[in-house]
N, C-alpha and C positions, 0 to 999 in steps of 0.2 A: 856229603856222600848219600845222604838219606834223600836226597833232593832225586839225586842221579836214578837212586834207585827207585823210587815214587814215580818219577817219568817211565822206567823201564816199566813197571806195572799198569800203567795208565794205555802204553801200547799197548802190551800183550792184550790186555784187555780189549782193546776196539779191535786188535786182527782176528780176535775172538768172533766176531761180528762180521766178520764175512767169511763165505765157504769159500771153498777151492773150487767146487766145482756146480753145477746148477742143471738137476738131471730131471726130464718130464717126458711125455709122452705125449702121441696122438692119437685120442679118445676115434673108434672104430666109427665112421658113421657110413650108414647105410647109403649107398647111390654116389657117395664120389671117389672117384678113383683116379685123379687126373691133376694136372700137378695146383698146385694151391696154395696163393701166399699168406703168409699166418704170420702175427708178430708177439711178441709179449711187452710185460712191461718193465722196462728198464729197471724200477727201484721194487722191484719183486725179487730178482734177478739173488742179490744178496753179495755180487763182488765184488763191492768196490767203488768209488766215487763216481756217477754216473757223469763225469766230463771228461774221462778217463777210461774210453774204451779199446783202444791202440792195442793191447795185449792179451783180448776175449779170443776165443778160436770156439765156431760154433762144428760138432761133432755128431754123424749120425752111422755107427757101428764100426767106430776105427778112423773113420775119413770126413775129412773135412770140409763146411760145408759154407757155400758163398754164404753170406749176410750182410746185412744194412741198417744202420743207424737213421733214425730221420733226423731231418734236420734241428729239430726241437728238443733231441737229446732225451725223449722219451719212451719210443718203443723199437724194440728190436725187431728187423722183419727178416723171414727167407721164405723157401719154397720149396713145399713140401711135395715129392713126386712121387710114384707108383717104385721108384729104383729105390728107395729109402724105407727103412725098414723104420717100426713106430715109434723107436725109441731114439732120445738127442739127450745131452749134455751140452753145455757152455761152461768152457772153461778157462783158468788164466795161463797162458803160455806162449809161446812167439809164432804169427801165425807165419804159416808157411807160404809162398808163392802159385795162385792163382793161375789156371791157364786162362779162363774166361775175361775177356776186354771190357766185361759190363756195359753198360747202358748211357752213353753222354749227350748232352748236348753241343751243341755249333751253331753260332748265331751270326748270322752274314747275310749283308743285301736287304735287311727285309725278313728274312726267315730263319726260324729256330728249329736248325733237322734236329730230330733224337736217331739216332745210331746204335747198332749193337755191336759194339767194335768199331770197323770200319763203316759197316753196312747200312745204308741209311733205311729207315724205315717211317718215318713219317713224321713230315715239316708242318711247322704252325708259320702261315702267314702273319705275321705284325706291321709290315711296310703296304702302302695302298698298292692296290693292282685295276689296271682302267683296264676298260672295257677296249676290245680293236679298233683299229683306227674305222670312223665314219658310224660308231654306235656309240648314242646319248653317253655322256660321261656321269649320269647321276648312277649310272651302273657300278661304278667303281664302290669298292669292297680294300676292308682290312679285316683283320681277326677270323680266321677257318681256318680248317685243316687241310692241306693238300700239296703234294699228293700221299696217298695213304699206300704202301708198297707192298704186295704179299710177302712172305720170307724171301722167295727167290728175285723177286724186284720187279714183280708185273706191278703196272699203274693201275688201280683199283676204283680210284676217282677220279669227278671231272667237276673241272670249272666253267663258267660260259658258252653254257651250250649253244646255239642260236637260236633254240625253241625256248629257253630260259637262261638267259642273259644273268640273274639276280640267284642262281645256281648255284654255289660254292664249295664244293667239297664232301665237307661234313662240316654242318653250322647250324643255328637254331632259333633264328627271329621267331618272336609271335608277329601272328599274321592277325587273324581280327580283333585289336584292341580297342578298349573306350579308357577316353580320360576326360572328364569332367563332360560326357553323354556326344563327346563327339570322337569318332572314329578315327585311328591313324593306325597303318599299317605297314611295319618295320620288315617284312618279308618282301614284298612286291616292290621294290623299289622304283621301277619305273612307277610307280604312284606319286612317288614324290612325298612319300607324308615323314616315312623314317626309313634309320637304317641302325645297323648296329658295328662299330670301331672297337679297333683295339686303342687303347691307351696306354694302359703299360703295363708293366711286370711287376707283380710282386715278388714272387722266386723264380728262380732255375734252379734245376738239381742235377748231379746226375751220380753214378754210385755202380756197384757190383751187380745190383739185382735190375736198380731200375733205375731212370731218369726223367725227367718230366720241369713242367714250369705252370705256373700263378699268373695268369694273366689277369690285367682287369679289363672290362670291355664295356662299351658304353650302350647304351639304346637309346638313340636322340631321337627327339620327336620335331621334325623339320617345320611342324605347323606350327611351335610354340615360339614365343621371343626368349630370345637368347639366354636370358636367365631361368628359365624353365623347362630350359630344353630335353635335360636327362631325366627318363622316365622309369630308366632302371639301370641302376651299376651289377654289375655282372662279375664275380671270381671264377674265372675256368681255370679248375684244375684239370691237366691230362699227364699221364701218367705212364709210362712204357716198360712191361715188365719182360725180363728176361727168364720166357721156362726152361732153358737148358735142352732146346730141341731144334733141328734145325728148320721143321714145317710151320713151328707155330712162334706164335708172339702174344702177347694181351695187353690191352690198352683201356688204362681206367678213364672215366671222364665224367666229372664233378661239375654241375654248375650251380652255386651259388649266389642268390639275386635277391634284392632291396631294393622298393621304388621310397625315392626321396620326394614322392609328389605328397601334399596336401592331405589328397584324399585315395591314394593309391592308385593304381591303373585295375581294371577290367579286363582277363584276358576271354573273349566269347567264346563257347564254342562254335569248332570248325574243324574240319578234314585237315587242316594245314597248319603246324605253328607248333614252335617251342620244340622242349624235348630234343631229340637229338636225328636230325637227318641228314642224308648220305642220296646224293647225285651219282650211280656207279659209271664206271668208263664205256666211254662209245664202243667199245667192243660186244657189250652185252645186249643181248635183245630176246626177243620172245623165244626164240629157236635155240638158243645156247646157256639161258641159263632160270636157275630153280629156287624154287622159294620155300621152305618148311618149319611151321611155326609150332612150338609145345602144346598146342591144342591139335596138330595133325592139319592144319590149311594148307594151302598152298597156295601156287601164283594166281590161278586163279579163283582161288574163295579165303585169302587172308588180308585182304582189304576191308577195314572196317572194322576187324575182329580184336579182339583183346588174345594176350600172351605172355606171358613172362619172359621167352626167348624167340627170337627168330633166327634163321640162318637163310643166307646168301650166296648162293654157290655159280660159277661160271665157268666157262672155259678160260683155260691161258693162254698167254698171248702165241705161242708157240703152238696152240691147237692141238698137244697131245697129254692133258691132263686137266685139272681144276684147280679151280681156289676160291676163297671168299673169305665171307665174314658171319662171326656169330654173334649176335645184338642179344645182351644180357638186362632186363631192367631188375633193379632194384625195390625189394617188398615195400620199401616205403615210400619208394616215390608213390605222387598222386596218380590215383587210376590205375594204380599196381593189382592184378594184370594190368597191362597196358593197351591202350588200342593204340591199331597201326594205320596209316596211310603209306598204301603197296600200289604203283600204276599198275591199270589195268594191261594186261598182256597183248591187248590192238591196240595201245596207245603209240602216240608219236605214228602220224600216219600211218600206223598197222606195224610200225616196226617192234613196239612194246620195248622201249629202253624200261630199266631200270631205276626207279627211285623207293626208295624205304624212309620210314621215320615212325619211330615212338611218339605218340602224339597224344599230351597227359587231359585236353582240353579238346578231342575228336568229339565226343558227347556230351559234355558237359564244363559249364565256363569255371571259369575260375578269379574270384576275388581278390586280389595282392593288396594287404593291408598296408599302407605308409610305416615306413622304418622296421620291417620286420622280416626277419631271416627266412627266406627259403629255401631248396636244395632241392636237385633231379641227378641224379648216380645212377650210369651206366658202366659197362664192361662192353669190350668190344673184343675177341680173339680172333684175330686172323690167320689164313691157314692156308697151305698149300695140301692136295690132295683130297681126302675125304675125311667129315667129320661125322660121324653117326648121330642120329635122337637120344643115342644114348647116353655119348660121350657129352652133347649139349647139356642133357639134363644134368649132367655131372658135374658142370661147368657152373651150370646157374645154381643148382646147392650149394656150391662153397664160397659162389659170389652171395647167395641170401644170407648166409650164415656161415662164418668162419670155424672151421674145423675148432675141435675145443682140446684145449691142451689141458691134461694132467699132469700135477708134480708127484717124483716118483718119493 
């Protein structure tokens, strides 16, 4: 009996050890006010076996509030918006049923759409795509984004243009590299020297708030023999968050890269390469659409310049409103600010299409040491209608630095 009861006390004591409930706040910060994903950490939390979260219900004044586990079973994430007032509780109880379809993926043919529900909003090519029939087939390409859809489902980006063929969506070869003092160039493809493939997946996810997938991607170097060929293994993570709006969306995008060469590769500087660039749709040209960078540039004086945000705005394809993108860099990427490469507004025989790219290595090269981790973290929000300087800057605060929670 003393047994029995020795067990009985040995509970009570560890349920002793966990609260009922887990109540914090969102510390006030200046300049954002616009919604914001923020997570904590699981074994802070205090309720409960963290492989066992089936029964948490996350609450912000009475009402229930989506959330997401990551996959690693360590941090709890949601999203924090201007409708929610600053105080949250996590607590243990049955959660109730979701209107929201969250964020999944679908992988078919070749491509990995992410969806808000039903809604698709932007596909990772992993299957090759050649070039049209009667153009060089070194043109052919795997691993980009495209197409990239505004909320309402205008095409955003473009593949294979015919003024550049080697074009892809949004994707992010270096363009002038050295490996052991001789040059190869993984952008330009009809060069013939490289290119950059998808190879495979590490994750997919998909979930309440967001979905996304781990690619690994390769950067072959066509001039080396075959056992030397890869010059840089690549992790893209991309990332598709649901803010709870019907205009907008945001899209994280991580890339992670190690050269397995010797002696590392050289990336030189140049106007072109790496970092994260976007081909927009033939729709867009000098007469229709607009460029405004957090330094105040524009289309025509934000080439060349450093930023921490840009924004990209056009007409729809409908012709009676806008939409775009807001390019967010990250304070620690290199070159943070960043400089961009923006076409000039006469380009493309005077028509001025649209090209954008964050370019970490526009002014200055960059050394990639053998076997060592690097990383470029962007944010992309796409938008239907109008996004303000203001709302941008409010955007790129809480992407620099995540709002900070208080426990109450």
């Amino acid at each position: 009996m003393k047994y029995v009861f020795l067990g009985y006390v040995v509970m009570l004591l560890l349920s002793c050890n966990y609260k009922e409930a887990y109540k914090f706040e969102i510390a006030e910060k200046d300049g954002i006010t616009l919604a914001s994903p923020i997570s904590l950490k699981i074994d802070t939390l205090g309720l409960g076996d963290a492989d066992d979260q089936s029964n948490l219900v996350l609450k912000n004044n009475g009402k229930q509030i989506p959330f997401q586990i990551d996959n690693g079973q360590k941090r709890l994430w949601f999203v924090h918006t201007p409708n929610n007032n600053g105080s949250y509780e996590i607590v243990k109880e049955e959660a109730q049923i979701h209107g929201s379809e969250g964020v999944k993926t679908d992988k078919n043919n070749g491509n990995l759409q992410l969806l808000k529900g039903s809604i698709p909003l932007l596909t990772y090519r992993y299957g090759m795509t050649y070039p049209p029939k009667g153009v060089d087939s070194i043109f052919r390409k795997s691993g980009y984004l495209h197409p990239l859809l505004s909320p309402s489902g205008d095409t955003l980006s473009r593949i294979q243009p015919p003024d550049h063929y080697h074009h892809y969506g949004i994707w992010g070869p270096w363009t002038h590299t050295q490996i052991e003092g001789e040059r190869v160039d993984f952008w330009n493809l009809v060069e013939r020297q490289g290119t950059v493939l998808f190879k495979d997946f590490n994750d997919t996810y998909s979930g309440a708030l967001y979905g996304g997938f781990n690619a690994r991607q390769e950067h072959i170097n066509l001039k080396a023999s075959e056992d030397n060929r890869i010059a840089l293994n690549e992790d893209l993570d991309v990332k598709v968050w649901d803010l709870d709006r019907p205009d907008r969306y945001m899209v994280d995008y991580t890339s992670n890269f190690s050269s397995p060469l010797k002696n590392g590769i050289l990336f030189e500087a140049y106007r072109y390469g790496g970092g994260l660039g976007m081909r927009f749709t033939e729709r867009w040209h000098k007469d229709n659409c607009t460029v405004l960078t957090s330094e105040g540039n524009d289309r025509l004086t934000a080439d060349g310049t450093n930023a921490r945000w840009c924004m990209v705005t056009g007409e729809s394809a409908d012709g009676k409103g806008t939409n775009g993108v807001l390019f967010l860099s990250y304070p620690e990427n290199r070159s943070h600010p960043e400089p961009m490469r923006i076409w000039p507004i006469d380009g493309n025989g005077g028509r001025g299409d649209m090209f954008f790219e964050f370019c970490p290595i526009r002014h200055e090269e960059w050394k990639i040491e053998p076997n060592k981790d690097y990383s470029l973290k962007y944010r992309m929000v796409v938008f239907d209608g109008e996004l303000t300087a203001e709302e941008a800057e409010s955007y790129w605060k809480s992407f620099a630095e995540m709002p900070r929670i208080v426990n109450n």
